[in-house]
C-alpha positions as CSV (number, residue, x, y, z in Angstrom):
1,X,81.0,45.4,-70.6
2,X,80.9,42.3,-73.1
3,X,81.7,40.0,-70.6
4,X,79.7,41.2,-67.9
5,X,76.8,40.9,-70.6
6,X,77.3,37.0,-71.2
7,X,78.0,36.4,-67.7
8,X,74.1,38.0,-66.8
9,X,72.6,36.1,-70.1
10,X,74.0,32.8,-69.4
11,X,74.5,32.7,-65.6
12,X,70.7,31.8,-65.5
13,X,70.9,28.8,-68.2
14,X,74.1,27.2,-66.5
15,X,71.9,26.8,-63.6
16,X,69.4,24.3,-65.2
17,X,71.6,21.1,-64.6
18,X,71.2,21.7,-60.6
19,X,67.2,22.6,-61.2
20,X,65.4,19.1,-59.4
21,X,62.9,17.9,-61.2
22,X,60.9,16.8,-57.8
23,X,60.7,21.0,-56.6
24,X,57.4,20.8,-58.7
25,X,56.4,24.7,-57.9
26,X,52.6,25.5,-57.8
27,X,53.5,27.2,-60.9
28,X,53.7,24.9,-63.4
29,X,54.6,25.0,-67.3
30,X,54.3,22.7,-69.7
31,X,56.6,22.2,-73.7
32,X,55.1,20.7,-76.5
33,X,55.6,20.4,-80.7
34,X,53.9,22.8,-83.5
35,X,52.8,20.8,-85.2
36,X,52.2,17.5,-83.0
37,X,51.4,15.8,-86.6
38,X,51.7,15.8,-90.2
39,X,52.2,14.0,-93.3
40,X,56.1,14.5,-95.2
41,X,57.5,13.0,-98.3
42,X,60.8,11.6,-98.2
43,X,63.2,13.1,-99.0
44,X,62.2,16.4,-97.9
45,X,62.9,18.6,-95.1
46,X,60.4,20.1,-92.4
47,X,60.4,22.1,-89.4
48,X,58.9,21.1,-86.2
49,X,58.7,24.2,-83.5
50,X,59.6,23.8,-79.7
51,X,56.5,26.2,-77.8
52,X,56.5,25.9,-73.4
53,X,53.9,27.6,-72.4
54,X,54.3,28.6,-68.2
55,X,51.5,31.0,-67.9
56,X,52.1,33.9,-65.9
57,X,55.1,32.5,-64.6
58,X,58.5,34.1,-65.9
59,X,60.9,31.5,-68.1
60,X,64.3,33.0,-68.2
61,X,66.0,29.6,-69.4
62,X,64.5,26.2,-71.2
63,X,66.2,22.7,-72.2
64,X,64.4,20.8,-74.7
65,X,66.4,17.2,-75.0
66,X,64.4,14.7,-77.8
67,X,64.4,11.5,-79.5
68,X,63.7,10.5,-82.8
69,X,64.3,7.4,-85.2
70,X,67.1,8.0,-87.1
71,X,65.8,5.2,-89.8
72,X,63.2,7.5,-90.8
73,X,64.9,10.9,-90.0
74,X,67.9,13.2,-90.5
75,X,68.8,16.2,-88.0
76,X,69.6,18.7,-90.3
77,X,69.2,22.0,-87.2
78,X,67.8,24.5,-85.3
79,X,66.8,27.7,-85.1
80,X,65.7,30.3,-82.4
81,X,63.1,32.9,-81.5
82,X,63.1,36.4,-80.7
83,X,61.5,35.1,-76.9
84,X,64.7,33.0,-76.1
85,X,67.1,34.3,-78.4
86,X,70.5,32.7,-76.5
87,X,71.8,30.1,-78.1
88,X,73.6,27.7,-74.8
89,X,73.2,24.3,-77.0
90,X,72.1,22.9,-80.7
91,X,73.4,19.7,-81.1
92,X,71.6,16.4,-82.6
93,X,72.8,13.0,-84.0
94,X,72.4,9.5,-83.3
95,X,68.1,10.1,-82.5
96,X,68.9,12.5,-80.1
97,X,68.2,16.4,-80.1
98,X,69.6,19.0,-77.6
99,X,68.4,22.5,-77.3
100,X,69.3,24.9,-74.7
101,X,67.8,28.4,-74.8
102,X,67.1,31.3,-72.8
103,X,65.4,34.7,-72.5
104,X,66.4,38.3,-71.3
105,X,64.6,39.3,-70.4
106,X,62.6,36.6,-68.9
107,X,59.4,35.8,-70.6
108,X,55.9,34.2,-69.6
109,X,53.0,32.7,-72.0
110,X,53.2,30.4,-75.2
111,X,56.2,31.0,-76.5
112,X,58.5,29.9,-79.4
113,X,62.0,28.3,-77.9
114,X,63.0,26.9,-81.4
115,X,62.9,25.0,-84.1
116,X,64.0,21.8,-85.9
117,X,64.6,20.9,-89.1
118,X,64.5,17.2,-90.1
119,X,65.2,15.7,-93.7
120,X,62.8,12.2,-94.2
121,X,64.6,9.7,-95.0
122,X,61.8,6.8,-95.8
123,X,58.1,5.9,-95.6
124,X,56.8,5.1,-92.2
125,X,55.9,6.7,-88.9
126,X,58.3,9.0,-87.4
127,X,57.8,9.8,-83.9
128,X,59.6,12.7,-81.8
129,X,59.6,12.9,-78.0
130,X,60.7,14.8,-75.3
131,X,62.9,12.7,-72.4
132,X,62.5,13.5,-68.6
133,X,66.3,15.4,-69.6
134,X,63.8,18.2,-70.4
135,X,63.3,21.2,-68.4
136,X,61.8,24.9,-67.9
137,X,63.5,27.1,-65.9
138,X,61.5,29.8,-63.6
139,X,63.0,33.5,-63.1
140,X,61.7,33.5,-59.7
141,X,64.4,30.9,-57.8
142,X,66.0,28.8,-60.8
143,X,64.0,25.5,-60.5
144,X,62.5,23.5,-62.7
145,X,58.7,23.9,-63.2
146,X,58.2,21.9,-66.1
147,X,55.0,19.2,-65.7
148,X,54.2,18.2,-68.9
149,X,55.3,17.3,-72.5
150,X,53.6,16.4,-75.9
151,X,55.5,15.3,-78.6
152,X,54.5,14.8,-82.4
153,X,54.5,11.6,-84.8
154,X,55.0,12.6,-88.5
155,X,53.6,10.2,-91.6
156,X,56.4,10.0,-94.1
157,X,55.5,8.8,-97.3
158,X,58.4,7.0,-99.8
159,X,59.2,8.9,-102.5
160,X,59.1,7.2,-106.0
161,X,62.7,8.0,-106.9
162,X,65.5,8.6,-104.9
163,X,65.7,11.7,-107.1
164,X,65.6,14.9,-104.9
165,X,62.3,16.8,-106.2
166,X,64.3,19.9,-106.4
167,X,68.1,19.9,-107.0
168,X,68.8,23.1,-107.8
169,X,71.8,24.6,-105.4
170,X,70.4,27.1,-103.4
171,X,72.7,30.3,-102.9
172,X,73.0,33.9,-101.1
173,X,73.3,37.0,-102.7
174,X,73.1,40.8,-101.7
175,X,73.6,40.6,-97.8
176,X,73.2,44.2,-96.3
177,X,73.0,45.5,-93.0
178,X,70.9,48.7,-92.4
179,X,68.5,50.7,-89.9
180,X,71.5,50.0,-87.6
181,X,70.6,51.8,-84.1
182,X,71.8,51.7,-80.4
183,X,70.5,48.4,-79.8
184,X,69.4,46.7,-83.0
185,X,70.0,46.6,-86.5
186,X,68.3,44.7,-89.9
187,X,69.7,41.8,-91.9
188,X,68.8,41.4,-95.1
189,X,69.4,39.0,-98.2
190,X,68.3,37.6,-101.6
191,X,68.3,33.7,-102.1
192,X,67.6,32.1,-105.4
193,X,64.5,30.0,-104.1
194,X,62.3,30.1,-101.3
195,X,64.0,29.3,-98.1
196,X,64.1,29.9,-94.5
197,X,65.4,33.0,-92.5
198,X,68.2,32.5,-89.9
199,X,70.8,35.3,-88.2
200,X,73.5,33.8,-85.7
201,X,75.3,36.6,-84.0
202,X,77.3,37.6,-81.6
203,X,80.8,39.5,-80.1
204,X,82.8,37.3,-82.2
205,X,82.4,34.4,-84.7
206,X,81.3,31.9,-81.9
207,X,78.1,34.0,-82.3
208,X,75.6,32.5,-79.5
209,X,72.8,34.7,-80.4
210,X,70.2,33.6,-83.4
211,X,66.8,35.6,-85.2
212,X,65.1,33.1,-87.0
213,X,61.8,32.7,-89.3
214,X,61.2,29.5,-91.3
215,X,58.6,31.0,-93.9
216,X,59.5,30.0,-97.3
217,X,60.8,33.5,-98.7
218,X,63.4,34.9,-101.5
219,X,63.6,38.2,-100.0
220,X,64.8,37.9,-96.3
221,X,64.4,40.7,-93.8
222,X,65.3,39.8,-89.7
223,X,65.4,42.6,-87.4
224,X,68.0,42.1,-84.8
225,X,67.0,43.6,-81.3
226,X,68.4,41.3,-78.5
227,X,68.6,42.8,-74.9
228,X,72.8,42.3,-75.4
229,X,72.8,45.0,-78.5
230,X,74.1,47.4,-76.5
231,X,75.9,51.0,-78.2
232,X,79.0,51.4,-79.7
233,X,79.3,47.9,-80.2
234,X,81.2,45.4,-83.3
235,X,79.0,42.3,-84.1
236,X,80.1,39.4,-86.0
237,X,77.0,37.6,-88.1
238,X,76.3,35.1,-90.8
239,X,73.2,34.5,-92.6
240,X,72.1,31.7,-92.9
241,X,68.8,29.9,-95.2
242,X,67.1,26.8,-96.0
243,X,64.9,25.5,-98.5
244,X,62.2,23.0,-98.4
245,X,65.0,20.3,-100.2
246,X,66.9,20.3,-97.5
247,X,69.7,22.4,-99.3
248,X,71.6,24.6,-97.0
249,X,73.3,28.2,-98.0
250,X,75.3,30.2,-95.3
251,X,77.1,33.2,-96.0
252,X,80.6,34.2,-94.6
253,X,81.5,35.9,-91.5
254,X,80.7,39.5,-91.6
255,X,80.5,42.3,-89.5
256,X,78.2,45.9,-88.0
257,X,78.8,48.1,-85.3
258,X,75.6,49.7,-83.2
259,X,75.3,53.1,-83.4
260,X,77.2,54.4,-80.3
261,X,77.0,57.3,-77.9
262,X,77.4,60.7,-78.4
263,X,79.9,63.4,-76.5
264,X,79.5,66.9,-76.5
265,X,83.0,68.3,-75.2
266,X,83.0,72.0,-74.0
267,X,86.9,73.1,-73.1
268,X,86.7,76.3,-71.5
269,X,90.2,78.1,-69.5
270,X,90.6,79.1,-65.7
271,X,88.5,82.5,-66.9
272,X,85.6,79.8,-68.0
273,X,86.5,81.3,-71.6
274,X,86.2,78.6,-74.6
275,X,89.4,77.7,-75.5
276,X,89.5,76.5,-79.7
277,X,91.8,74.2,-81.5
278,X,92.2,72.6,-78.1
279,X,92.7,68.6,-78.8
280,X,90.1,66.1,-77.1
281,X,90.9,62.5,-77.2
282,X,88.5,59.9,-75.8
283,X,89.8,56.3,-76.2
284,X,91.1,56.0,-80.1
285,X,88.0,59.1,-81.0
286,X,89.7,62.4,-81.1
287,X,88.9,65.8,-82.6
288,X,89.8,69.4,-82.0
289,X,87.6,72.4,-80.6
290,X,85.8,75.0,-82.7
291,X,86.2,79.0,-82.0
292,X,83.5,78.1,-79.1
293,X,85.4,75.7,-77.5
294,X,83.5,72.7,-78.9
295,X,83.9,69.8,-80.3
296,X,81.4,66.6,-81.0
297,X,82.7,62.8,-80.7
298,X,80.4,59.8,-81.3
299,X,80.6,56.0,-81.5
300,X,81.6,55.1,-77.5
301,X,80.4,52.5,-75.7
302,X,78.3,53.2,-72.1
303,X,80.5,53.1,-69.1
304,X,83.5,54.9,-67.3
305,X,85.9,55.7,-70.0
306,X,88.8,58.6,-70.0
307,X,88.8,62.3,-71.8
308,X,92.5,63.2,-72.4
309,X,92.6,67.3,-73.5
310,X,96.0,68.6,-75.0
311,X,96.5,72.7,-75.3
312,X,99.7,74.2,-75.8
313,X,101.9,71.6,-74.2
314,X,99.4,71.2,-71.6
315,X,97.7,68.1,-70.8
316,X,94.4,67.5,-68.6
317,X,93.2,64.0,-68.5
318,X,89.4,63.5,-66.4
319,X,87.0,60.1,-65.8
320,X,83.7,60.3,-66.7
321,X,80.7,58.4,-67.3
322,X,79.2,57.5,-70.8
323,X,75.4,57.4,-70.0
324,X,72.7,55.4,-71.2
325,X,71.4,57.2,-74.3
326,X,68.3,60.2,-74.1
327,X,65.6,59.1,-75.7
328,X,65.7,62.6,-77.9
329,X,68.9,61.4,-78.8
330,X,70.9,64.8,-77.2
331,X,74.4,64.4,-77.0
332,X,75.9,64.2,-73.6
333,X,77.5,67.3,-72.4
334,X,80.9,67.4,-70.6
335,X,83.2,69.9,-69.9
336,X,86.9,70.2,-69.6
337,X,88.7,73.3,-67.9
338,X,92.4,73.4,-69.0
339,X,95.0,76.5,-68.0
340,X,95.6,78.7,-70.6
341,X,98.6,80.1,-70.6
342,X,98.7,83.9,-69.8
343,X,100.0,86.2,-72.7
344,X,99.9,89.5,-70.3
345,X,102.7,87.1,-68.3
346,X,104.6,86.0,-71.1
347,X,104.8,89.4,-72.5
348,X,106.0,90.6,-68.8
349,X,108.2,87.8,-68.4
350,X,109.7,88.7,-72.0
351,X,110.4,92.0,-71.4
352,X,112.8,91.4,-67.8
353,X,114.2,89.0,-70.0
354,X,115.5,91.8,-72.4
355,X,116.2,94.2,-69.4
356,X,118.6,91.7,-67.8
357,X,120.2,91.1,-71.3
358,X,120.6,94.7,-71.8
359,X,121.6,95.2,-68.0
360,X,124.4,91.9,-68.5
361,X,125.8,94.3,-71.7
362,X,126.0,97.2,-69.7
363,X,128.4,95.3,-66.9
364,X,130.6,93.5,-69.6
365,X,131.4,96.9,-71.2
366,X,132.1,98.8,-68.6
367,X,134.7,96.1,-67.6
368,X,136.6,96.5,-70.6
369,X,139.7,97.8,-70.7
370,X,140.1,100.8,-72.4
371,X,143.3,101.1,-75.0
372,X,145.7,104.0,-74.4
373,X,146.6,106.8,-76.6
């Protein structure tokens, strides 16, 4: 399931190389910086946001490649969106940025790919610009239909010391994870002065997947709802924040599991009688029957998986299928027959038993030899 998931959310993206950027569609999109100006004391760090707007036409994959003068800036990063929320690329150094993103599902209108954080490093004019390298990806037939690009040129004004305005160290405390569902869950955090908002998750601790806001907060709330949240599933995550100094605060790798399916397992005899204390066993999720031949297991993941039942010495293993979850959130019901051994045959069975011991008595005495007088 997991890798059938990153195979569908970045089969798209790894087709961008091979896009041509002379198959110009009539659809056409364009990319451009938020804001496109602005004035920035050195020393401190700003975001710059990365919109492409393609107008009705679905964008399931955008690269973003960008220069900038490394005199006058420092790369410090990237964050996402909740539009394009996979993470293919981040990289920047030596004046030039690259940002890979893309969307499942795919997405159409202005939208928010990502966005960069850059420290300034001295007075002058700092100008950012996409390269032809750039390209948005239609949904339709994987070509590029990028036609335009507007970059941004950012005033930096020298600071009067080479004192950082604020040099306070900016930390993480009280990281929680809560409202956890099928298909999302809620980060939260504490940082001791107004920062940025950033989630990179994933199935492991290469993460790949990123919720991001860059308001200037203490109290940080990001709701995690990507398309590959899928039940019954662990997730690695860190949190990550930034404040307007440029000071960076990430907290370890941690982990939450998605709420995951639930099984409602009826074990019933060859009468169609419930059988209890039966023991049902689906992957490492076990429990045993109740007096109606129920039992309730939760937590699986959707897909074929195997329900293993054990009665008496008996053992009756069947395949089903864990289906997508009812909206009312009802259980899915499964049953398992099982033979139950027949006491009205055991007791039969007993008793010829005894007869043929009493019967093999009967024979060995009368063989005996009887003593004489």
């Amino acid at each position: 399931m997991q890798k059938l998931l990153r195979l569908v959310a970045t089969g798209s993206i790894l087709l961008v190389p091979l896009a041509s950027a002379s198959n110009v569609l009539a659809a056409s999109a364009s990319m451009s910086l938020s804001p496109g100006s602005g004035n920035e004391t050195q020393n401190n760090t700003f975001s710059v946001d990365i919109y492409e707007n393609s107008g009705t036409e679905p964008v399931n994959a955008v690269t973003a490649t960008l220069t900038y003068p490394t005199s006058l800036l420092s790369y410090e990063g990237a964050g996402s969106s909740s539009a394009f929320s996979i993470v293919v690329s981040d990289s920047g150094s030596n004046g030039s940025v690259n940002i890979g993103r893309g969307a499942l599902p795919a997405v159409t209108g202005n939208q928010l790919v990502a966005s960069l954080r850059f420290k300034a490093l001295a007075g002058g004019t700092a100008s950012v610009m996409f390269t032809s390298d750039s390209k948005v990806v239609s949904a339709k037939n994987n070509t590029d239909i990028l036609a335009g690009t507007s970059g941004g040129n950012y005033e930096i004004t020298a600071s009067s010391s080479n004192t950082s305005p604020n040099a306070n160290q900016l930390t993480i405390s009280g990281v929680s994870v809560h409202d956890v569902g099928t298909d999302s869950a809620t980060v939260a955090w504490t940082t001791s002065q107004p920062a940025t908002s950033e989630v990179n998750y994933g199935f492991n601790n290469s993460y790949g997947l990123t919720a991001a806001d860059n308001s200037l907060v203490t109290s940080h709330t990001l709701k995690l709802n990507s398309a590959l949240l899928v039940p019954g599933t662990k997730y690695h995550f860190v949190a990550k924040s930034v404040d307007n100094s440029g000071n960076v605060a990430t907290t370890k790798d941690q982990t939450f599991t998605t709420k995951g399916a639930t099984l409602l397992i009826t074990v019933i005899d060859q009468n169609k009688k419930p059988i209890s204390r039966a023991h049902v066993a689906v992957g490492n999720i076990s429990g045993d029957t109740d007096k109606n031949g129920q039992v309730t297991l939760t937590g699986f993941q959707l897909g074929k998986t195997v329900v293993v039942v054990t009665y008496r010495g008996q053992k009756r293993a069947i395949d089903i299928e864990v289906a997508p979850i009812k909206a009312n959130s009802a259980p899915q019901a499964i049953t398992v027959a099982i033979q139950r051994p027949d006491d009205h045959s055991l007791i039969i069975f007993l008793s010829l038993l005894l007869v043929a011991v009493l019967v093999a008595l009967a024979v060995a005495n009368k063989r005996r030899p009887t003593k004489k007088s």
